[in-house]
Backbone and ligand atoms as CSV (ligand in chain L), in Angstrom:
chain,resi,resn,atom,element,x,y,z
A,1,UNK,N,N,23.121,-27.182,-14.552
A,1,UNK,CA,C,21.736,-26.774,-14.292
A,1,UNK,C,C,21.724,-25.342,-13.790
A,2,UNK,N,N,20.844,-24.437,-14.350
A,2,UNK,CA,C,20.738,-23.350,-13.694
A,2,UNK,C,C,20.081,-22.864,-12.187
A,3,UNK,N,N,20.788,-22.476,-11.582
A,3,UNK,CA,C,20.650,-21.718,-10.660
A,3,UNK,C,C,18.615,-21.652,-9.842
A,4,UNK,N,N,17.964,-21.916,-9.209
A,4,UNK,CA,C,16.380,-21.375,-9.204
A,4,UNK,C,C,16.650,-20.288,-8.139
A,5,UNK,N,N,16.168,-19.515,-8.408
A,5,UNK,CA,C,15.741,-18.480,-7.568
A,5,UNK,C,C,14.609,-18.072,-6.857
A,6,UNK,N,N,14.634,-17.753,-5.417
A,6,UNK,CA,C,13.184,-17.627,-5.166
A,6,UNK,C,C,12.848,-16.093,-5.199
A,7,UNK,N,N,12.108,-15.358,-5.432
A,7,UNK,CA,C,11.560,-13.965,-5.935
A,7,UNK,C,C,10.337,-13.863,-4.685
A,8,UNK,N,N,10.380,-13.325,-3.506
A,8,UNK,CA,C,9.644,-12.880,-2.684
A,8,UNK,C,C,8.701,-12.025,-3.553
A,9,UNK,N,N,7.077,-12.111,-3.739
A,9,UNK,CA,C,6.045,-11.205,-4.153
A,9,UNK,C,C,5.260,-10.334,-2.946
A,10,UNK,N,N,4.748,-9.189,-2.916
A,10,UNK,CA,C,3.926,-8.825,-2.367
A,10,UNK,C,C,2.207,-9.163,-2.165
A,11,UNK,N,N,2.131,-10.325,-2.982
A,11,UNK,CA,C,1.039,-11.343,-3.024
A,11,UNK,C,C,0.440,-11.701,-1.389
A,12,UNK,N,N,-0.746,-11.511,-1.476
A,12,UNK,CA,C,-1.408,-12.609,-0.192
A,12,UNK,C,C,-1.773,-13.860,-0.849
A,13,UNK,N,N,-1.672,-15.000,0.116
A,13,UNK,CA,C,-2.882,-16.078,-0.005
A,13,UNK,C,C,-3.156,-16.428,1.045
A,14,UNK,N,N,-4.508,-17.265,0.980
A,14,UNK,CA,C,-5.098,-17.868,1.857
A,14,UNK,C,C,-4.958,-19.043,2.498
A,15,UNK,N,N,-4.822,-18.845,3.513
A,15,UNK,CA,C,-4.789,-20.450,4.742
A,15,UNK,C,C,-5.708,-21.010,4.777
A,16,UNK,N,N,-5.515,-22.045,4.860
A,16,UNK,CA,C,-6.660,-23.324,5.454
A,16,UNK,C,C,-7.871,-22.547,6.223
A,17,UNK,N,N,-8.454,-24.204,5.607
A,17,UNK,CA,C,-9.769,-23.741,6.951
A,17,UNK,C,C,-10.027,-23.583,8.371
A,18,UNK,N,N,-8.855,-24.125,8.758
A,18,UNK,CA,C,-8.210,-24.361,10.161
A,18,UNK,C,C,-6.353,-24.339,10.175
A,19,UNK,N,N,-5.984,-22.989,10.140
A,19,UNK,CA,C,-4.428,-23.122,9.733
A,19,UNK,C,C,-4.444,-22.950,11.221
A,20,UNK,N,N,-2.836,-23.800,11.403
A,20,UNK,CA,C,-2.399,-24.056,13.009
A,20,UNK,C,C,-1.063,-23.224,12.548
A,21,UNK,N,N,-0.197,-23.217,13.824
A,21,UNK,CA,C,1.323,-22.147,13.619
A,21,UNK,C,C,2.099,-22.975,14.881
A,22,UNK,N,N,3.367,-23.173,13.885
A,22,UNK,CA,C,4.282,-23.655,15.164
A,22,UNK,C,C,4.748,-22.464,16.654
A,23,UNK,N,N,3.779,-21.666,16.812
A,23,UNK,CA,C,3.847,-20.418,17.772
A,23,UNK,C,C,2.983,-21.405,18.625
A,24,UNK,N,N,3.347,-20.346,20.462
A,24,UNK,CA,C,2.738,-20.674,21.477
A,24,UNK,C,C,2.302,-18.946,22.039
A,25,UNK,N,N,1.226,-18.903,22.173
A,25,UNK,CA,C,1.448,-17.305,22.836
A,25,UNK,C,C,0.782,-17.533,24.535
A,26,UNK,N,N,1.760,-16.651,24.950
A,26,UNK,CA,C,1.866,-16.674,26.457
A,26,UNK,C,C,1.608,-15.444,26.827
A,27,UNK,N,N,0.579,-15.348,27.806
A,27,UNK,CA,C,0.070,-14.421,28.508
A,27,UNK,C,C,-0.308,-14.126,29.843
A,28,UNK,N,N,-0.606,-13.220,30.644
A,28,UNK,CA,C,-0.815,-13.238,31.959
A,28,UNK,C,C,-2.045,-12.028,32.077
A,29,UNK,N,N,-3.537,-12.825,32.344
A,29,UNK,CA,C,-4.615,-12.262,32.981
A,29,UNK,C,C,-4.280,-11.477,34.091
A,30,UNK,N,N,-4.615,-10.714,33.699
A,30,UNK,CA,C,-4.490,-9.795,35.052
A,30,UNK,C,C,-6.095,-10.085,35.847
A,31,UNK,N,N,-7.039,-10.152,35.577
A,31,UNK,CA,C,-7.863,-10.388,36.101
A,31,UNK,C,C,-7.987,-11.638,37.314
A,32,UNK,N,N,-7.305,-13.184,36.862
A,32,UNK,CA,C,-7.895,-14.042,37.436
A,32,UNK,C,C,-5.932,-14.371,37.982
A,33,UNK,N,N,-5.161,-13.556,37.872
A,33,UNK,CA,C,-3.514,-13.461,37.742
A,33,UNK,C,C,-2.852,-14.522,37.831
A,34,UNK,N,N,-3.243,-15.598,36.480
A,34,UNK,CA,C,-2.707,-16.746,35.899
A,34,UNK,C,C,-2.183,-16.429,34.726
A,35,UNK,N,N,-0.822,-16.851,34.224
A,35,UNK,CA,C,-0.800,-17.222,32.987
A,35,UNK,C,C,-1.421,-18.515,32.267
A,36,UNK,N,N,-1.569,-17.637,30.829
A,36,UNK,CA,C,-2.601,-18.412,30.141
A,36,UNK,C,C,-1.377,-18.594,28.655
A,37,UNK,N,N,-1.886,-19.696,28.030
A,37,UNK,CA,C,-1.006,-20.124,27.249
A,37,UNK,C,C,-2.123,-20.658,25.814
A,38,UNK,N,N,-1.643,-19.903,24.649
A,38,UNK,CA,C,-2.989,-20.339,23.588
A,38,UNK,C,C,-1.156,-21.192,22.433
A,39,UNK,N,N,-1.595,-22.937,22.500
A,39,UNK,CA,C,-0.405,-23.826,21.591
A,39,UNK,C,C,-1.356,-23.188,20.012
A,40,UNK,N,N,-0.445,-22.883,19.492
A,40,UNK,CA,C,-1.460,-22.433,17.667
A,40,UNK,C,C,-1.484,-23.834,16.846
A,41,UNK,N,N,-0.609,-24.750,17.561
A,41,UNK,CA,C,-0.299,-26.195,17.110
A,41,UNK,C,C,-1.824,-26.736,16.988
A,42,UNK,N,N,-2.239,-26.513,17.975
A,42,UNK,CA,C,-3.797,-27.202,18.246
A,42,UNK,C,C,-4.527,-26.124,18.381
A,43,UNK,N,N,-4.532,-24.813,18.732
A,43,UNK,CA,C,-5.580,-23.835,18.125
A,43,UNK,C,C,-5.109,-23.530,16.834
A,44,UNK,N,N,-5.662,-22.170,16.321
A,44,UNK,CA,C,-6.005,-21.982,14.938
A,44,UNK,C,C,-6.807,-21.114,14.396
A,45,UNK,N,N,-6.812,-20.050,13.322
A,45,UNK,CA,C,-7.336,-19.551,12.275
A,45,UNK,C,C,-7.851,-19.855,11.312
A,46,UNK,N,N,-8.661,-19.410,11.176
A,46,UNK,CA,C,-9.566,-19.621,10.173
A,46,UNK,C,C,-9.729,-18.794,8.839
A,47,UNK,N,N,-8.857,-19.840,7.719
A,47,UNK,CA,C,-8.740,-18.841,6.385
A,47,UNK,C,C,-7.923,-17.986,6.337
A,48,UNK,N,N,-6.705,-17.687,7.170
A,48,UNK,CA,C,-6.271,-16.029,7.543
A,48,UNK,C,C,-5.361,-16.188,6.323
A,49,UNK,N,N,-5.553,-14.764,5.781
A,49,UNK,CA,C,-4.725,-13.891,4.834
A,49,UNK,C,C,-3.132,-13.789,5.198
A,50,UNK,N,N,-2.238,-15.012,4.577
A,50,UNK,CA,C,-0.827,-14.762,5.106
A,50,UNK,C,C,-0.309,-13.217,4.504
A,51,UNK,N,N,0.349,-12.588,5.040
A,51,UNK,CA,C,0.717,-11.564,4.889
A,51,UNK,C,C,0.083,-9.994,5.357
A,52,UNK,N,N,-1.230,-10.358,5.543
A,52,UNK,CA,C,-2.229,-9.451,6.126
A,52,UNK,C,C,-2.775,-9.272,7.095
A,53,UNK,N,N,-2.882,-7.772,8.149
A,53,UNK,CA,C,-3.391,-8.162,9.679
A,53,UNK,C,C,-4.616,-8.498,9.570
A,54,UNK,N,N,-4.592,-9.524,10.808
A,54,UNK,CA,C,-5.613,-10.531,11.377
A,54,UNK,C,C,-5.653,-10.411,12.573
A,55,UNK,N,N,-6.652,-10.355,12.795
A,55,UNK,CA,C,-7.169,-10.354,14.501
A,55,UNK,C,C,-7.535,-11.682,15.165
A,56,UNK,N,N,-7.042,-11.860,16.435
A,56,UNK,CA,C,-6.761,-13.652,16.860
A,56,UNK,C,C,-7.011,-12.575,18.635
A,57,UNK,N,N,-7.934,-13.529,18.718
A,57,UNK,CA,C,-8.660,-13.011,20.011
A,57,UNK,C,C,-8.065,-14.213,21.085
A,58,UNK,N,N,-7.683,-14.284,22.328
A,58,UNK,CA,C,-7.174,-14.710,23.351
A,58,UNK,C,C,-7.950,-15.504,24.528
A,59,UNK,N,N,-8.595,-16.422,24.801
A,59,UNK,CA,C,-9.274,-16.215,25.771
A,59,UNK,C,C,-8.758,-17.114,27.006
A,60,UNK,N,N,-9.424,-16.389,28.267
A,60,UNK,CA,C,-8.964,-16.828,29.220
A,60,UNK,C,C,-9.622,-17.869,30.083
A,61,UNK,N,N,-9.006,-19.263,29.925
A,61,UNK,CA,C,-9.576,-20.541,30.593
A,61,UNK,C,C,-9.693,-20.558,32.107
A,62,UNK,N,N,-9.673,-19.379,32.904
A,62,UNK,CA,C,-9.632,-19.268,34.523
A,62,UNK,C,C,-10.867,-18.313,34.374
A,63,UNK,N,N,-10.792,-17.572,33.736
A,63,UNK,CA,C,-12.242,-16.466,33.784
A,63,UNK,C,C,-13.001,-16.786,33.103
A,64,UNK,N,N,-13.082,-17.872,31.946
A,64,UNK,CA,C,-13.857,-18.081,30.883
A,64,UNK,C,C,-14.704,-17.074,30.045
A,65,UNK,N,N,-13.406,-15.868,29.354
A,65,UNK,CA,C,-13.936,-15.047,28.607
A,65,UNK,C,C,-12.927,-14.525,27.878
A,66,UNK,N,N,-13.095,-14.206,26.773
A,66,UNK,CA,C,-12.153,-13.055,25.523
A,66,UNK,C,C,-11.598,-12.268,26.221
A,67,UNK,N,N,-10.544,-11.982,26.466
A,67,UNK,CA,C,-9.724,-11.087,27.177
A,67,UNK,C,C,-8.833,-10.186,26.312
A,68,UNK,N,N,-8.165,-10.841,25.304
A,68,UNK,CA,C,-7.162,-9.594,24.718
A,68,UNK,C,C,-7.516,-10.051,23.271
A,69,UNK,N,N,-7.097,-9.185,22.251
A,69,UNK,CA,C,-6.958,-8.969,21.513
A,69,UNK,C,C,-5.739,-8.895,20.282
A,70,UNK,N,N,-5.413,-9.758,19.278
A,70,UNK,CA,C,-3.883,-9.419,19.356
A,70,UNK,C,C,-4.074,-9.147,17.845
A,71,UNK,N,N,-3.621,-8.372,16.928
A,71,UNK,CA,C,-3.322,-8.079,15.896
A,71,UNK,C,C,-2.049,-8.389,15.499
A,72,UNK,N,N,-2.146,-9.556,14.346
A,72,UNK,CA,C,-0.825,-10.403,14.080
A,72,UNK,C,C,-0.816,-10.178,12.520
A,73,UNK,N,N,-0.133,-10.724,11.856
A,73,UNK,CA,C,0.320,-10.767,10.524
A,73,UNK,C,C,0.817,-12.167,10.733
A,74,UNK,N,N,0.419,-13.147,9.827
A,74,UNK,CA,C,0.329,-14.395,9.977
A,74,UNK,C,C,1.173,-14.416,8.320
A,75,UNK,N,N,2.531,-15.490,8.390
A,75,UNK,CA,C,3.001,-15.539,7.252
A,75,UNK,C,C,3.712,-16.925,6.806
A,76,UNK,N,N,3.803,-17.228,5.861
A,76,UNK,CA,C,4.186,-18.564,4.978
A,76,UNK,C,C,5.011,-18.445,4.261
A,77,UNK,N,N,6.364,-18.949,4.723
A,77,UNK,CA,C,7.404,-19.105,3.815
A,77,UNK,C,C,7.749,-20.368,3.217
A,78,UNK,N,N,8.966,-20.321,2.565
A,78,UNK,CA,C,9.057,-21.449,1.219
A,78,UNK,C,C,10.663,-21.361,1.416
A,79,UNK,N,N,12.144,-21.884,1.839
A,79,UNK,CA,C,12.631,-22.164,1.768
A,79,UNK,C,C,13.361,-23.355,1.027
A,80,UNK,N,N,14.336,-23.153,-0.633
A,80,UNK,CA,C,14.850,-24.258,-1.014
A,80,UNK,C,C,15.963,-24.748,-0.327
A,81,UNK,N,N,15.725,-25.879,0.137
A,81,UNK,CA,C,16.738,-26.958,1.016
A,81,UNK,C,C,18.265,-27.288,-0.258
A,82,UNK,N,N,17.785,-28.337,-1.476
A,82,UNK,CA,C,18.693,-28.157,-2.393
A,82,UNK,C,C,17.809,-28.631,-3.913
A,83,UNK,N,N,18.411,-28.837,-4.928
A,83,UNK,CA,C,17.905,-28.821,-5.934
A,83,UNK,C,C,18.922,-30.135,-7.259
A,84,UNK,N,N,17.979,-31.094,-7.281
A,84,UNK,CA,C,18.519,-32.149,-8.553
A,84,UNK,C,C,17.832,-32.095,-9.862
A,85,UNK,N,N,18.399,-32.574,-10.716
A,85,UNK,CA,C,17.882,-32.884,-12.050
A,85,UNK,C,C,17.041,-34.066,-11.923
A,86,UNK,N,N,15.869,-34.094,-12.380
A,86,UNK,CA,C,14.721,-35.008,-12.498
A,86,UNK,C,C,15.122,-35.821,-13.426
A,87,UNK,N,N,14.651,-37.139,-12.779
A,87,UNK,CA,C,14.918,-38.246,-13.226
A,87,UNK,C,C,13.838,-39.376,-13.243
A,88,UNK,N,N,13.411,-39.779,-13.922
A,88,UNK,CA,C,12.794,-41.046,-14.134
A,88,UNK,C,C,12.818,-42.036,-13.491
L,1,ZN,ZN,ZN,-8.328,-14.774,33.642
């Protein structure tokens, strides 16, 4: 069997209507001087362009307001594990 190859494109696509990320981002308000912790497991984006910056706003559950700002690049990979001949 031949060989598959995967060929990385400079292509975007689109995420879910609610894409989650095995990321946790951790932060520290300076305002209310707690760290604050946003799980992406259970928060989430909306639609974001893998490969393209996206803006994912932060907010802080002690001050109850938008606090930072983070400009991310949100991305989706495809790793082959291994590869058989199809069978019936
Ligand atoms: Zn705060």
């Amino acid at each position: 069997m031949k060989q598959v190859i995967v060929r990385e494109t400079d292509s975007t696509v689109e995420g879910g209507k609610r894409q989650h990320f095995p990321v946790v981002f951790e932060w520290y308000c300076e305002d209310c001087q707690k760290t604050q912790e946003l799980d992406m497991t259970d928060g989430y984006m909306m639609y974001p362009i893998f490969g393209k910056v996206e803006e994912l706003t932060l907010y802080c559950h002690e001050c109850e307001c938008e606090r930072l700002v983070l400009r991310v690049i949100p991305r989706v990979t495809l790793d082959i594990v291994d590869a058989r001949k199809y069978e019936r």
